[in-house]
C-alpha positions as CSV (number, residue, x, y, z in Angstrom):
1,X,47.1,38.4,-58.7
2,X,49.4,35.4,-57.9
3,X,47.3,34.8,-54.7
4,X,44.2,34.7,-56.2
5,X,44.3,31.1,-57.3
6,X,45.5,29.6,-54.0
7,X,42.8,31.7,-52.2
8,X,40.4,29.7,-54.8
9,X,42.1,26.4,-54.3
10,X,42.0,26.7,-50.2
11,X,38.1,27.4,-50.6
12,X,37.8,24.9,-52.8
13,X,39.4,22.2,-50.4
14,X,37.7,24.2,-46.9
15,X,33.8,23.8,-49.2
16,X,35.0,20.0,-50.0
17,X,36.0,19.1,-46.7
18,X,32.6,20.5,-45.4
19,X,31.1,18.0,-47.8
20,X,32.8,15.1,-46.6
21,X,32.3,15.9,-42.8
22,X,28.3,16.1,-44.0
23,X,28.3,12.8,-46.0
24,X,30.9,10.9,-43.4
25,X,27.8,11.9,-40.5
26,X,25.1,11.0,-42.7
27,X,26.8,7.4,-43.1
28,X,28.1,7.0,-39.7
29,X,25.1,7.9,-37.6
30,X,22.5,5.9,-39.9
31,X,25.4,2.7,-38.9
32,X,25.5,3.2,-35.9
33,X,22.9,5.1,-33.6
34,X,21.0,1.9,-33.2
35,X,22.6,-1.6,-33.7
36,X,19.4,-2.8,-34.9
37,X,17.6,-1.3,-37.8
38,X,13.8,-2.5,-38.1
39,X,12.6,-3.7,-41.4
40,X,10.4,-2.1,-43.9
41,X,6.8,-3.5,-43.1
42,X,3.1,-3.1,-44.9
43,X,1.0,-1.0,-42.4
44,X,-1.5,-3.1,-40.7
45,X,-4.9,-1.2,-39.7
46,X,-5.7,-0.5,-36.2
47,X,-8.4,1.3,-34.4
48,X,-8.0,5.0,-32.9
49,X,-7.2,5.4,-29.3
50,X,-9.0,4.7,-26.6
51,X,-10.8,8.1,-25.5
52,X,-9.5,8.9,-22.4
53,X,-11.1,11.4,-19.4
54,X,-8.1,14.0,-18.7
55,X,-5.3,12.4,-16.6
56,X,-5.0,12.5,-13.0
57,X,-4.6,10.2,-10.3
58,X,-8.2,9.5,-9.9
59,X,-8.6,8.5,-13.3
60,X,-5.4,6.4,-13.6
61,X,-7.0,3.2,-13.4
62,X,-9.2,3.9,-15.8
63,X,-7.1,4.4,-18.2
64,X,-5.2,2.0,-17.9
65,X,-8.2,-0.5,-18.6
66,X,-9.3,1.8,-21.6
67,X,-5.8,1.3,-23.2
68,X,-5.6,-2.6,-22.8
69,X,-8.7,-2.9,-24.0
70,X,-7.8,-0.9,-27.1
71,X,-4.5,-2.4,-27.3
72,X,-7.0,-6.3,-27.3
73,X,-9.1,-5.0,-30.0
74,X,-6.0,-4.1,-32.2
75,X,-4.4,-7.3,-31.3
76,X,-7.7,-8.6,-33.1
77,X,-7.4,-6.4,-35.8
78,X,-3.8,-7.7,-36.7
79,X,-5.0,-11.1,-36.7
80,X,-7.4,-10.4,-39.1
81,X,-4.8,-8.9,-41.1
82,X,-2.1,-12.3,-40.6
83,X,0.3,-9.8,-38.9
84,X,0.8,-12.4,-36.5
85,X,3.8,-10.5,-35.1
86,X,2.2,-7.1,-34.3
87,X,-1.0,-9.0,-33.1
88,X,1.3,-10.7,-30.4
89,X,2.8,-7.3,-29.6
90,X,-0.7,-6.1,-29.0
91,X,-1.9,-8.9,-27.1
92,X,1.4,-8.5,-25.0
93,X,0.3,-5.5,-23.8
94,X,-3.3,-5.7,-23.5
95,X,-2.2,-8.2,-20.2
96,X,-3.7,-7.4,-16.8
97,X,-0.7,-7.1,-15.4
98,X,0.0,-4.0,-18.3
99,X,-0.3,0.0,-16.9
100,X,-0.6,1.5,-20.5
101,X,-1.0,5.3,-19.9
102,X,-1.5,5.5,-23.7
103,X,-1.5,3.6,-26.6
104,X,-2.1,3.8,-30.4
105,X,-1.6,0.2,-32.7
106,X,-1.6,2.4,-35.9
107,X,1.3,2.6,-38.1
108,X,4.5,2.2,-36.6
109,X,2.7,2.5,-33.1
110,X,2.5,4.6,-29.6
111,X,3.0,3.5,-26.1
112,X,3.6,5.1,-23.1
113,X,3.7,2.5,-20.1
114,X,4.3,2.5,-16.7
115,X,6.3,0.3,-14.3
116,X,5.2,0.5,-10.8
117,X,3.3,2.8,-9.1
118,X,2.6,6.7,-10.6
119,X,0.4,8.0,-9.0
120,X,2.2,7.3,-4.9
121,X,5.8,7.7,-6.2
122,X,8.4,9.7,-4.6
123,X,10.7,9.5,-7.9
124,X,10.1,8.8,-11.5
125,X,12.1,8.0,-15.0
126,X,11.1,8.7,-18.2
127,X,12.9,6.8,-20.7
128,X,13.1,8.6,-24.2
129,X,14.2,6.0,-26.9
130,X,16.4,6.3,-29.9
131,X,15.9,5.2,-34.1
132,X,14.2,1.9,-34.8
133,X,12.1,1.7,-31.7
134,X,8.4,1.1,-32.8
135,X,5.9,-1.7,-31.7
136,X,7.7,-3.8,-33.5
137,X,10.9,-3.9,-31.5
138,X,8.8,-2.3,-28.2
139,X,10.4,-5.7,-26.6
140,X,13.8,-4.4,-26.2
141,X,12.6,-1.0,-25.3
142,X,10.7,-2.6,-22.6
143,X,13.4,-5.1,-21.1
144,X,16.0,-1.7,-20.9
145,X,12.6,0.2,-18.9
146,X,12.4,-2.8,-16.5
147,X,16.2,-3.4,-15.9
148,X,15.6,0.0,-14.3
149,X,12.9,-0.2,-12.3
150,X,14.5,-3.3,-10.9
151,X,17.6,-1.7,-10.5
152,X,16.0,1.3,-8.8
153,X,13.8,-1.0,-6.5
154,X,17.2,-2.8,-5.6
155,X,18.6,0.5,-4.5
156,X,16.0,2.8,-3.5
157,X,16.4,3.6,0.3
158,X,13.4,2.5,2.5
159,X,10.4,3.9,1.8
160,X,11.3,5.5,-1.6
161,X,8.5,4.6,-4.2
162,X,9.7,4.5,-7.7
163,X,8.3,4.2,-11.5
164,X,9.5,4.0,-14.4
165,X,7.8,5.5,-18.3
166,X,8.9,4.0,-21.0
167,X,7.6,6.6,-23.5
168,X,7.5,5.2,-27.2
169,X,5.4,8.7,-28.2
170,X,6.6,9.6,-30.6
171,X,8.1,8.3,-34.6
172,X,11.2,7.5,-34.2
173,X,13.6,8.1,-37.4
174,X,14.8,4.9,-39.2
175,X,18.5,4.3,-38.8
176,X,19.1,3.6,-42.5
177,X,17.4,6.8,-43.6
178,X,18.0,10.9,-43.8
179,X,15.9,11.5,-41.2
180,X,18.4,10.2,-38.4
181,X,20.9,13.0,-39.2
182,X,18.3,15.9,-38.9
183,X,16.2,17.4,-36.0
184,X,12.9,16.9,-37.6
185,X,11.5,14.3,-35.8
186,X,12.8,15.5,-32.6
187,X,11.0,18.9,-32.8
188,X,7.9,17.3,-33.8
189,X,8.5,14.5,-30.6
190,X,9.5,17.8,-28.2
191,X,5.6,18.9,-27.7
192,X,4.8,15.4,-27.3
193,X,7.6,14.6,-24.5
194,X,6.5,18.3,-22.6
195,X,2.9,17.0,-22.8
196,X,4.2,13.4,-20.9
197,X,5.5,15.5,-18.4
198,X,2.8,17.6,-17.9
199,X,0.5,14.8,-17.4
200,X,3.3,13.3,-15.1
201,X,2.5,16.0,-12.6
202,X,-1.3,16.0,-12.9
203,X,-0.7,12.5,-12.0
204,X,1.7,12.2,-9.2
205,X,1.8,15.8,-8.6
206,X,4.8,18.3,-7.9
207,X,6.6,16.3,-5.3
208,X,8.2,13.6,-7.7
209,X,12.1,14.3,-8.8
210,X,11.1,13.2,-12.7
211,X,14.7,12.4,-14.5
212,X,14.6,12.4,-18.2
213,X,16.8,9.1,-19.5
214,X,17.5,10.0,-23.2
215,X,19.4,7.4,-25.4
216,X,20.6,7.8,-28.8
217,X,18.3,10.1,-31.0
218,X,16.1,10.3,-27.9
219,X,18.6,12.4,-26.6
220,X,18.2,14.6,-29.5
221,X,14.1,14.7,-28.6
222,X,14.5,15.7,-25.0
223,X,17.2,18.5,-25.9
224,X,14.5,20.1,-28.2
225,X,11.9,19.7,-25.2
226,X,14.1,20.8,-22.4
227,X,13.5,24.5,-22.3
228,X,12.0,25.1,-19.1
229,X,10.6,21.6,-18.5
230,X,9.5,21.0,-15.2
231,X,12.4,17.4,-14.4
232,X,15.1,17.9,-12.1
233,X,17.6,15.7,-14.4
234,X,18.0,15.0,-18.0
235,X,20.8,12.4,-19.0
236,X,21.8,12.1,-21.7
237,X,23.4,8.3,-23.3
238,X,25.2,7.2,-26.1
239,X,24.0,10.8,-27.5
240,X,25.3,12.2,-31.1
241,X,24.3,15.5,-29.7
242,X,21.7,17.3,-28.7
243,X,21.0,20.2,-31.1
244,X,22.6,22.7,-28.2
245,X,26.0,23.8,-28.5
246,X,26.2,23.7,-24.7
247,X,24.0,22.1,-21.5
248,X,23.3,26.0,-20.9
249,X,22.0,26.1,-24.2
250,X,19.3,23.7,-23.5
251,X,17.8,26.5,-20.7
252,X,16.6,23.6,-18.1
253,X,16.9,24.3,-14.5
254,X,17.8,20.1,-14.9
255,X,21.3,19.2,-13.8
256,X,22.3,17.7,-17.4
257,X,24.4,14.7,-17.3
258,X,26.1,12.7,-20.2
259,X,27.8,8.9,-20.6
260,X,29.0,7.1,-23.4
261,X,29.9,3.2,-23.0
262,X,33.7,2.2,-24.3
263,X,32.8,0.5,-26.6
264,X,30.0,2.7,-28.2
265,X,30.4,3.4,-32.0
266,X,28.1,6.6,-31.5
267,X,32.1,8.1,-30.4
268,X,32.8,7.8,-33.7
269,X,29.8,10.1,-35.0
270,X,31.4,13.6,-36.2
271,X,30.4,15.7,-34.0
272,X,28.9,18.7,-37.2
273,X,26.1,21.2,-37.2
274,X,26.0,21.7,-41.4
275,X,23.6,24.0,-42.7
276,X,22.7,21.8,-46.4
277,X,20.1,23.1,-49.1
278,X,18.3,24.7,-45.5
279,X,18.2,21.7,-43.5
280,X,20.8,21.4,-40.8
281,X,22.3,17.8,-40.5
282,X,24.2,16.4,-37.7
283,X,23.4,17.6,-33.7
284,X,26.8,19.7,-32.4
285,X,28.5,19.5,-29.7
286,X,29.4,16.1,-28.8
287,X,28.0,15.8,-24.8
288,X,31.0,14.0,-23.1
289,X,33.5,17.0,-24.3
290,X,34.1,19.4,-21.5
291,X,33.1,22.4,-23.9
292,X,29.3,20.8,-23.4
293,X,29.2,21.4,-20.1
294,X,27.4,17.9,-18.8
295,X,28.4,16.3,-15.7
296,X,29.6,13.5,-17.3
297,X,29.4,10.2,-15.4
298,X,30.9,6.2,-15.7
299,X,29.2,4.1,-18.3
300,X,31.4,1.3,-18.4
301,X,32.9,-0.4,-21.2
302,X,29.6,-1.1,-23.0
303,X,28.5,-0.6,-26.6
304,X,25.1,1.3,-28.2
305,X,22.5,-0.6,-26.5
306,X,24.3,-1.4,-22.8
307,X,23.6,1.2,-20.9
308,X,20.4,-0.8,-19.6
309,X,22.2,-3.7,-19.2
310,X,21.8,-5.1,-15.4
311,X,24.8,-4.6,-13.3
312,X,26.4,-2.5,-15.4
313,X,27.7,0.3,-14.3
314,X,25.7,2.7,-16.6
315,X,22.7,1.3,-15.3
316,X,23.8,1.7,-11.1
317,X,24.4,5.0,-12.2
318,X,21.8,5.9,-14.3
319,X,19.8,4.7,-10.7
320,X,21.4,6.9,-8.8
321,X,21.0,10.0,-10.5
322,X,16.9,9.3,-10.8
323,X,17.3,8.6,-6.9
324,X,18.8,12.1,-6.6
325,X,21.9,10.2,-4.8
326,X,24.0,12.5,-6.7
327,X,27.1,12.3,-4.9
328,X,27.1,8.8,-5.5
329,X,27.1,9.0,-9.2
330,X,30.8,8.0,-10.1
331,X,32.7,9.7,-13.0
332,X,35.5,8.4,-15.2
């Protein structure tokens, strides 16, 4: 009898703490996954994607044109519309000098684009993007894609041909929002990242080492697409989590690696898998621990949105590893 009430009280205090460990990762990750949090904005109309022959190396070029020309007529569009910021986005990327291997200007926007050459390279990055990232802030996205493919053209060995994806495919969640805390957007992103990679190989073939570069909630996307993806690396940066309680738990034949910066607030994210009213919030395991299993790699002092930055040492390494220079790859 005179234990009853404690037992009460202790489940009491064990059911409150849960609480606050689910509302303290609610609030932390919508602060701090992304620095920058895009504004709310009126949907401006755009027309439907370019229809596009099946990918392949032979029909690269073609696509490419199909897609600026698409992304020119919704550069148009905006206009029309005075969305004088999205029509300079488009017009942007309807350039010559563009390789858009897809694009969509409707709602918060697609685009998948290349840097260098696809279809002759030996080795080949796919950068997965965290919250925020839409065509609206696709400029930053795009300086952090070609920090790397100068970085990798800087220390490529001779006659090692490189590209880069920046792959904006998917609806990212909104900082400020529920949907940051939650897997649902990454498991409807996951089919769309497997299909990138799939056309990745009808492309370039199986030759290519393809390394997955996942930051922030992106990392999130490519731990629900890993299962048996055909990439040979998948790192993960500035990552809550991934969904998996351990790199085995992803069941990739990729070596999995994992960095956070110094000075990278994501640290602070409690690192919870909470079952709430059915929906699970937070991502588990945090990467970097040594119960994850990741081969966890130097990232410098940076904060959220370094790891791109040239000559740090996130990005050198982040080079090496889609160079398959492994043993370079230094570790803290």
């Amino acid at each position: 009898m005179g234990s009853a009430p404690q037992y009460r009280c202790d489940g009491g205090r064990r059911r409150a703490g849960r609480w606050r460990r689910a509302a303290l990762a609610a609030l932390i990750t919508g602060a701090v996954v992304v620095p920058l949090s895009g504004a709310v904005r009126p949907q401006t109309p755009a027309p439907a994607p370019a229809d596009l022959a099946p990918l392949s190396a032979s029909t690269l070029a073609e696509a490419y044109a199909a897609n600026r020309a698409n992304a020119a007529e919704a550069a148009r569009t905006a206009a029309v519309h005075h969305d004088r910021d999205r029509a300079a986005t488009d017009r942007r990327l309807a350039g010559p000098a563009r390789h858009l291997l897809r694009f969509d200007g409707r709602g918060s926007g697609r685009v998948t684009e290349v840097l260098g050459d696809l279809a002759r390279a030996d080795r080949i990055a796919v950068l997965v993007p965290g919250s925020d990232t839409s065509l609206d802030t696709y400029g930053r996205f795009h300086a952090a894609a070609a920090a790397l493919y100068r970085q990798l053209d800087r220390q490529a060995p001779a006659g090692t041909r490189t590209a880069v994806v920046a792959w904006l495919g998917y609806e990212t969640p909104g900082t400020v929002s529920t949907t940051v805390t939650t897997t649902g957007r990454a498991e409807q992103a996951a089919p769309h990242l497997r299909a990138l990679v799939a056309d990745l190989r009808a492309i370039a073939g199986t030759g290519p080492r393809i390394s997955l570069l996942c930051h922030s909630y992106g990392s999130v996307v490519c731990g629900r697409a890993a299962a048996g993806l055909a990439v040979d690396d998948i790192a993960l940066v500035g990552s809550p989590g991934t969904g998996a309680g351990t790199a085995a738990g992803l069941h990739t034949r990729a070596r999995v690696w994992a960095a956070r910066g110094g000075d990278d607030w994501v640290g602070n994210v409690p690192h919870v898998d909470l079952d709430l009213f059915g929906t699970t919030v937070g991502f588990g395991t945090d990467p970097v621990s040594p119960a994850f299993g990741a081969r966890v790699f130097t990232a410098g002092d940076g904060g959220h949105s370094d790891y791109f930055r040239p000559g740090s040492a996130s990005l050198t390494n982040l080079a090496r590893i889609v160079l398959g220079e492994t043993k370079a790859v230094t570790h803290d």
